[in-house]
Structure formats: structure tokens, C-alpha cells
VOGU-3710 file (C-alpha; in Angstrom, 3 decimals, decimal comma):
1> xxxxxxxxxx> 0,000/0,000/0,000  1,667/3,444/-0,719  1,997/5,665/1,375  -0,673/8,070/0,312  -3,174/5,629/0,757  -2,071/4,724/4,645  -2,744/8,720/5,894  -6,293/8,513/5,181  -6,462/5,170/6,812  -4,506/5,854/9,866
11> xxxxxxxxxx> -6,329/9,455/10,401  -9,753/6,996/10,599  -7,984/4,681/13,103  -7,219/7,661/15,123  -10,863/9,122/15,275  -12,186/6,122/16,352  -9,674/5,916/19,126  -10,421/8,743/19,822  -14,038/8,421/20,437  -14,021/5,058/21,817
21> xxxxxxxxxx> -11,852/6,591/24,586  -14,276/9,853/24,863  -17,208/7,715/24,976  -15,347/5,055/27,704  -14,561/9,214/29,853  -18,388/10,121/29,270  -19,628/6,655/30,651  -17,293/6,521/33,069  -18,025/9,974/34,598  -21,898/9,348/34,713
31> xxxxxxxxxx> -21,611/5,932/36,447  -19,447/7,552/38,811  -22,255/10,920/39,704  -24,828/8,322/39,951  -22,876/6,387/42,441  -21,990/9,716/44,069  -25,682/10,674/44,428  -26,681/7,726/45,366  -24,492/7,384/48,661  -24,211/11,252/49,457
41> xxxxxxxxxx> -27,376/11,436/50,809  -26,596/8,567/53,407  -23,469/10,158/54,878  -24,602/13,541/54,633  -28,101/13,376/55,904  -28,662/14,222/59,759  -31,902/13,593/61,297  -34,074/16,935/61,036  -34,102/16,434/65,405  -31,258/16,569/65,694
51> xxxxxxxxxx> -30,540/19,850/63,812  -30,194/23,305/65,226  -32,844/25,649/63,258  -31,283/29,368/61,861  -34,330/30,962/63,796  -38,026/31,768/63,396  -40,171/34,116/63,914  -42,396/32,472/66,523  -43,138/29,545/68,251  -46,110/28,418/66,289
61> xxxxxxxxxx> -43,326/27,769/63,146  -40,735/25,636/65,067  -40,968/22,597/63,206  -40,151/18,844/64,818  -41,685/19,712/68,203  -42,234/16,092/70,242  -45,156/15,513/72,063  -44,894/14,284/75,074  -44,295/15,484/78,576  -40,313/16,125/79,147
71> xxxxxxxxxx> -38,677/16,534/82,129  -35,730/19,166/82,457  -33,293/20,952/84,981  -30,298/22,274/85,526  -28,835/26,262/86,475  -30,746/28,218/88,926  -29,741/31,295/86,930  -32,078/29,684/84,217  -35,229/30,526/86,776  -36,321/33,838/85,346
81> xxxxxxxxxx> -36,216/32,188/81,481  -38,336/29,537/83,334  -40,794/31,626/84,396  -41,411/34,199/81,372  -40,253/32,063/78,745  -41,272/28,421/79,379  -44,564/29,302/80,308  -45,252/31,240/77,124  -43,885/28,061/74,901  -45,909/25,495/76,829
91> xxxxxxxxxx> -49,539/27,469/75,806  -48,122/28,262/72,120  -47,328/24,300/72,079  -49,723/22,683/74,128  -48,476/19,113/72,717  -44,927/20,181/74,329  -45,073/19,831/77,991  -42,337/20,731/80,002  -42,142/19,916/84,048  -38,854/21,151/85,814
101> xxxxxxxxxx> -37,436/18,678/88,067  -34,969/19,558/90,871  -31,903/16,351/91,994  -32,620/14,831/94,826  -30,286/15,920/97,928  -27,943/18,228/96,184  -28,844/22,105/95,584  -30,398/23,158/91,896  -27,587/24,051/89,204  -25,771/22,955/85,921
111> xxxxxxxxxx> -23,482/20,389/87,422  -26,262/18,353/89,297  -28,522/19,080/85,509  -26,061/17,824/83,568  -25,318/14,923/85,875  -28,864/13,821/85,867  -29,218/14,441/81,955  -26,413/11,760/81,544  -27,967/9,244/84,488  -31,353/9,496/82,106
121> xxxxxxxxxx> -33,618/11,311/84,540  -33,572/14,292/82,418  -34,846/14,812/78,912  -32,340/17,984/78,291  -30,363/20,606/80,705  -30,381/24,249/81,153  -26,803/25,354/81,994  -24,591/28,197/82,883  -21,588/27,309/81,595  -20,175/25,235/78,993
131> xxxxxxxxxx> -19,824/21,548/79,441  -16,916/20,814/81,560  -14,644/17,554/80,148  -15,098/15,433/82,844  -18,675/15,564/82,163  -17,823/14,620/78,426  -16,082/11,862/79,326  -18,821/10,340/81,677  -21,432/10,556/79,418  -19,104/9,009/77,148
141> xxxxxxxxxx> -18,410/5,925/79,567  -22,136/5,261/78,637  -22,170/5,385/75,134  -23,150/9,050/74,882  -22,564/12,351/73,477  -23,638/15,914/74,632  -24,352/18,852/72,655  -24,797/22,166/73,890  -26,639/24,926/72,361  -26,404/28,459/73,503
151> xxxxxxxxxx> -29,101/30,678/73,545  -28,886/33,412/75,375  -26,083/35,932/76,739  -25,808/36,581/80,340  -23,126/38,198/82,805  -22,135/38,010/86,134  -22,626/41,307/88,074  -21,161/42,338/91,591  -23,417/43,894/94,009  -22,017/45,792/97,008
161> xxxxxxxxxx> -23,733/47,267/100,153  -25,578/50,317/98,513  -24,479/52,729/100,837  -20,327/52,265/99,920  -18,640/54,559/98,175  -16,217/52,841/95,767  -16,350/53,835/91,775  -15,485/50,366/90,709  -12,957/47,106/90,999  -10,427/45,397/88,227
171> xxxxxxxxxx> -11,233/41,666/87,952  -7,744/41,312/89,387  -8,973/43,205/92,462  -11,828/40,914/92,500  -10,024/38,056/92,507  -7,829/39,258/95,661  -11,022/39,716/97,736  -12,148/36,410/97,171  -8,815/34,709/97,411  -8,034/36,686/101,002
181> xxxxxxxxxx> -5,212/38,360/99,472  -7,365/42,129/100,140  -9,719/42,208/103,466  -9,812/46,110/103,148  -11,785/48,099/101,140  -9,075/50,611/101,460  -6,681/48,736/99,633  -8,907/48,966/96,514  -9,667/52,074/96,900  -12,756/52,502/98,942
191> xxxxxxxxxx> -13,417/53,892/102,507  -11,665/52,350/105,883  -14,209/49,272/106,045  -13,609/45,682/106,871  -14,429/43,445/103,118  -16,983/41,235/103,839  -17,114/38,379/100,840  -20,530/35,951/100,053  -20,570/33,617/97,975  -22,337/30,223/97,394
201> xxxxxxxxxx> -20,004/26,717/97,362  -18,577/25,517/94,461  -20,874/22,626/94,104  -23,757/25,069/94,328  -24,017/25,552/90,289  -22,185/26,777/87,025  -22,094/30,955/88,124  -19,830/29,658/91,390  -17,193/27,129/88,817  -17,758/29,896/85,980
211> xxxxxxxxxx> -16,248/32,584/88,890  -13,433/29,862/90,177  -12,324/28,798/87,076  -12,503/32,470/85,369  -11,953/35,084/88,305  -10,114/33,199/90,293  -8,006/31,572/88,441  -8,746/27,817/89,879  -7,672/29,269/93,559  -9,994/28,158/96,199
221> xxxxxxxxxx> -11,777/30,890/98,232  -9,802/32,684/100,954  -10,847/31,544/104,530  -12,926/34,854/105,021  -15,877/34,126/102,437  -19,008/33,707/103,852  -20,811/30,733/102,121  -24,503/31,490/101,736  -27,187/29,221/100,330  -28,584/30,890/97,782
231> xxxxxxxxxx> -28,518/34,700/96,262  -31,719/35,923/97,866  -29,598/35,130/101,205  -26,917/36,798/100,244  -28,477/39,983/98,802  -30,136/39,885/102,535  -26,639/40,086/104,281  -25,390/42,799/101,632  -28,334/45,002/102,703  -27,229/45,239/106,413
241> xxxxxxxxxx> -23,132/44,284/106,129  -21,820/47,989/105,024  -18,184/46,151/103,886  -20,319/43,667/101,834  -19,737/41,802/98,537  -21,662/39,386/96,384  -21,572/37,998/93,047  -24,412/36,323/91,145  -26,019/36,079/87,275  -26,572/39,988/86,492
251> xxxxxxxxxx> -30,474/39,912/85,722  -30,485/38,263/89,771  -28,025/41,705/90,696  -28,838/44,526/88,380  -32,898/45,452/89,376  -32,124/44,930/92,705  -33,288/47,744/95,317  -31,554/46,983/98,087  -27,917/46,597/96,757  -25,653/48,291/94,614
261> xxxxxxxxxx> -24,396/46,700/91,427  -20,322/47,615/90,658  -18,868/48,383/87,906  -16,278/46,486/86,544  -13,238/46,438/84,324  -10,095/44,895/83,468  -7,957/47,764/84,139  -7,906/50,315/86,893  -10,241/53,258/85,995  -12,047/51,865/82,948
271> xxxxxxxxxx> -15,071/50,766/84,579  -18,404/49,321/82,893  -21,206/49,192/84,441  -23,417/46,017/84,273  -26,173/48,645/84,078  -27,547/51,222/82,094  -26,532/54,966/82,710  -27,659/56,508/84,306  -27,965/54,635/87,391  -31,334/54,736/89,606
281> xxxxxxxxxx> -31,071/55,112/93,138  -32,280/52,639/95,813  -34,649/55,968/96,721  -36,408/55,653/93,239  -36,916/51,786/93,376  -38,976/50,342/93,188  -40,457/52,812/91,095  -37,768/52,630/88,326  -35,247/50,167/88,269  -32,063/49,748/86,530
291> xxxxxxxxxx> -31,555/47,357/83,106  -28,986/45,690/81,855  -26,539/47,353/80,262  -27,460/45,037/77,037  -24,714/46,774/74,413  -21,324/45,901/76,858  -22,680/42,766/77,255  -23,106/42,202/73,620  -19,787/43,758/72,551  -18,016/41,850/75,308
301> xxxxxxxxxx> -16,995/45,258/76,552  -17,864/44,357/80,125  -15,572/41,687/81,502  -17,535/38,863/82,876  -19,981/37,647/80,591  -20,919/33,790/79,332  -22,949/31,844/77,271  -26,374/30,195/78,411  -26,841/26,450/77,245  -29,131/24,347/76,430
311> xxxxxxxxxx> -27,396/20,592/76,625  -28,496/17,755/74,716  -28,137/14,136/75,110  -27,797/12,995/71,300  -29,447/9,435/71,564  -31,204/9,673/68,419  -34,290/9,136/70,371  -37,336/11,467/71,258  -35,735/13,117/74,154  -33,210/14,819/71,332
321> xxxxxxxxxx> -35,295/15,676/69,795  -36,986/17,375/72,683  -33,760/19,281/73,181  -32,907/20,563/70,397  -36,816/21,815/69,783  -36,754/23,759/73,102  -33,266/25,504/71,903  -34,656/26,096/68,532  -38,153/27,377/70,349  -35,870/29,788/72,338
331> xxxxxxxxxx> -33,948/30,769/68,973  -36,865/32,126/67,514  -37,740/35,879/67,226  -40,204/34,995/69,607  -37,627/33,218/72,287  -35,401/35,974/71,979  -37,720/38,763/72,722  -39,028/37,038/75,708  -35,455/36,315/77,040  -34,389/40,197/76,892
341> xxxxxxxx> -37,879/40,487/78,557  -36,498/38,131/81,074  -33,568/40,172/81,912  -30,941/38,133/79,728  -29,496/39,511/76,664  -30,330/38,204/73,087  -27,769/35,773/71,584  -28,713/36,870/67,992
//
């Protein structure tokens, strides 16, 4: 065969290769999407429970709501979102009942919640502070994970006999009170006057380990504190102790009328208050009363603030799902209004 006969040939054999190999890519490539469409759905599907919702407007359009009667606990500091908010979500969802349950022999708060959300008495906790590891790793001796949603901002304020006349304290200051190193009020500043320091134990609930672990660096309390069983008790003893000193959730401190809440800040002379200016006097209240000062919160300009959680026991089962539809319930438009309402400040 000559030459000029073979280029017409071999230009043939090469556009067949050619589209035997094209067709072989195009075949190829569409078994493969099928394949990938059929399995992405299995690994990337979660159960619509257990999902956190971006927020609705009110309760009525929370979707995934169990029904069923669920029983919850946890942080004391949670009370005031119990009372205002709960209540309201219970008559907008009838078929979601909610019954707050308190641990037998121990005092209310997030450690005791969370410990009785992993022993199965609780559907869901409320807590004050994030879940601590040793926590993790119990309710992972039992097969189980926690997630924890936060909903809502919240701070701790300071409240000091209303009647002393200091303009502020650092958090560094704050820790030396409640550590022993200061038993003055002199030596931060402040009049001639024995410190008197409350505070409730460490195993009283998540504002106590939140102040430890934060404040105080892990330090145990100085031998002075005065250990008090719960805030109303201690906002009591502030009222007639002139040298006194309490800590506690900021929507528990701030509309107080018999105490003063303190500003506070992380260096000498840059104070925020935990309130808005200006402040109202223990004369005026309870006529007016002062509000949280929402905006330093918010900004993280004031220097103690945290996160409010709801914590879930991911079982796959109905309470889950009960958890994660009271978060989502409190996410809404609806939840968040009522939580400012509440005292607490809006987490979006």
C-alpha cells in the first residue's frame, strides 16, 4: 500500500480511538455521579431532630416539636427564662409539655442538671456554663454524646452594700477579695471598712465554677468568704453588712433595690457598668429600676460575661429531639424577645 493511501487510513484509526476513549470518559463519569448521588445522601443526611434551626419568627413555626411530657433541669440562673419564657412556649405548644425537676439531695444548678441528663432522669439541661470535660467523658463511659446549644447571653454582676462609696474594681482586684489576698476596702480604693465576701459553694451551680475557674483563676476561696445558700440570702446580708460583697447572674443583681451593682473592668479606671446609665437610686426603686446594660454585654466590653446552654443528650431518640426543639423554640424571634424580657441579653 503506498503511502498516500495509509494517511487517510490511519487518520480513521485515530478518530475512532479517539471516540471510543471519549465515549469510555463520558460513561465513566456518569456511572461515577450516579454512584456519588446515590451514597451522598446517606453520609450527609442528619436527622431533622437533631438539627439546630437558623431561627423563626415564633413559636407556632418551630418545626419537629415532640409531644410528650419532658422533664428538664439544671442552672438556677435559668429561673427567670423559666418563668417568662417556658410558660409562654408550653400554651403556644400545648403538645410540648415541660415539668422542671430539681436532683434529689444536692442544691439546683448545671453540674447536678447535667449529671442527671447523663444518668437518664432528664430529657435535656439548662446550663450556665459550657460543658466541663469530665462531664464529656462520663457521658461518654455510657455510650453518649452531649451537645450544647447556647441561647442566650448573660453576665455576672457584683453587688455591694448600697451605701459604699467605691467607683469600681479590676477583675484582678476581684479576685484578691475572694482569694483573702485584700480584706480592706481601702486597699482597693474605697473607705476604711472591713471586706466582707458571700458567695455560694462551688458545688452550688455553674455561676460559682464559671467565677473559680474564670476570676479566680482555679484558687480556692480565701478563709474569710461567707458561704450562703442561695442569692436571695446573700443579697439579705449585703443590705445590712456595710463592707459587703456578692456575686451572682446579672439579671439576679442589676434590678435589685436593696444593693448596689459595681462596675467592673479589666484595668484600673475603665469601669463598665453592668447597668444602664444613668444609674437609679435605691430611693427611686422600686419605682424605676435599673436594666442591663445590654450593648457591653453584647460587645463583650464588660468583663464577665458567658454563654447560656441548652445541653443535649444525642441518643437519636425522642428526648433529642426534645432538646434541640426547646433551643430552637428559644432561637426564635419569639424566644429571643421574651429572654431580653427576662432580663438576659439576646444571643442573635
Amino acid at each position: 500500500m503506498s503511502q498516500k493511501n495509509e494517511i487517510p487510513i490511519l487518520v480513521l484509526a485515530l478518530l475512532i480511538t479517539g471516540g471510543l476513549i471519549a465515549g469510555g470518559f463520558w460513561w465513566f463519569s456518569r456511572k461515577s455521579s450516579l454512584d456519588l448521588n446515590k451514597i451522598s445522601p446517606d453520609i450527609t443526611k442528619q436527622p431533622q431532630s437533631s438539627s439546630v434551626a437558623s431561627g423563626g419568627k415564633n413559636f407556632t413555626s418551630v418545626p419537629n416539636v415532640p409531644t410528650g411530657l419532658f422533664n428538664y433541669g439544671g442552672s438556677t440562673s435559668w429561673a427567670p427564662i423559666r418563668l417568662a419564657v417556658d410558660s409562654a412556649i408550653v400554651a403556644a405548644r400545648p403538645e410540648f409539655r415541660l415539668r422542671y425537676v430539681e436532683p434529689n439531695n444536692v442544691v439546683p444548678g448545671s453540674a447536678p442538671g447535667i449529671q442527671s441528663l447523663i444518668d437518664g432522669q432528664l430529657a435535656f439541661a439548662q446550663s450556665s456554663r459550657p460543658v466541663l470535660d469530665q462531664e464529656l467523658s462520663r457521658a461518654q463511659q455510657r455510650g453518649i454524646s452531649l451537645q450544647q446549644i447556647p441561647v442566650a447571653i448573660d453576665g455576672l454582676a457584683v453587688a455591694v452594700n448600697p451605701n459604699l462609696n467605691i467607683p469600681g474594681l479590676t477583675v484582678d482586684q476581684l479576685k484578691s477579695i475572694y482569694i483573702g489576698k485584700f480584706n480592706n476596702w481601702n486597699q482597693v480604693g474605697g473607705p476604711n471598712l472591713p471586706i466582707k465576701a458571700y458567695s455560694r459553694r462551688t458545688t452550688d451551680g455553674g455561676t460559682v465554677e464559671l467565677f473559680v475557674q474564670d476570676i479566680l483563676g482555679g484558687q480556692p476561696f480565701g478563709s474569710q468568704v461567707e458561704f450562703v445558700s442561695t442569692t436571695t440570702q446573700a443579697l439579705q446580708k449585703l443590705a445590712g453588712s456595710p463592707g459587703g460583697i456578692y456575686y451572682a447572674s446579672a439579671p439576679e443583681v442589676v434590678p435589685q433595690c436593696s444593693i448596689k451593682p459595681l462596675p467592673l473592668g479589666r484595668t484600673q479606671g475603665q469601669y463598665i457598668a453592668p447597668y444602664q446609665e444613668p444609674f437609679v437610686l435605691p430611693s427611686e426603686c422600686p419605682g424605676k429600676r435599673n436594666k442591663l446594660n445590654i450593648e457591653a454585654f453584647q460587645s463583650g466590653k464588660y468583663p464577665i460575661t458567658r454563654n447560656l446552654f441548652v445541653v443535649v443528650k444525642q441518643t437519636g431518640q425522642t428526648e433529642q429531639q426534645a432538646g434541640v426543639a426547646y433551643a430552637n423554640l428559644l432561637l426564635t424571634e419569639q424566644g429571643q424577645e421574651l429572654i431580653s424580657q427576662a432580663g438576659f441579653v439576646k444571643i442573635r
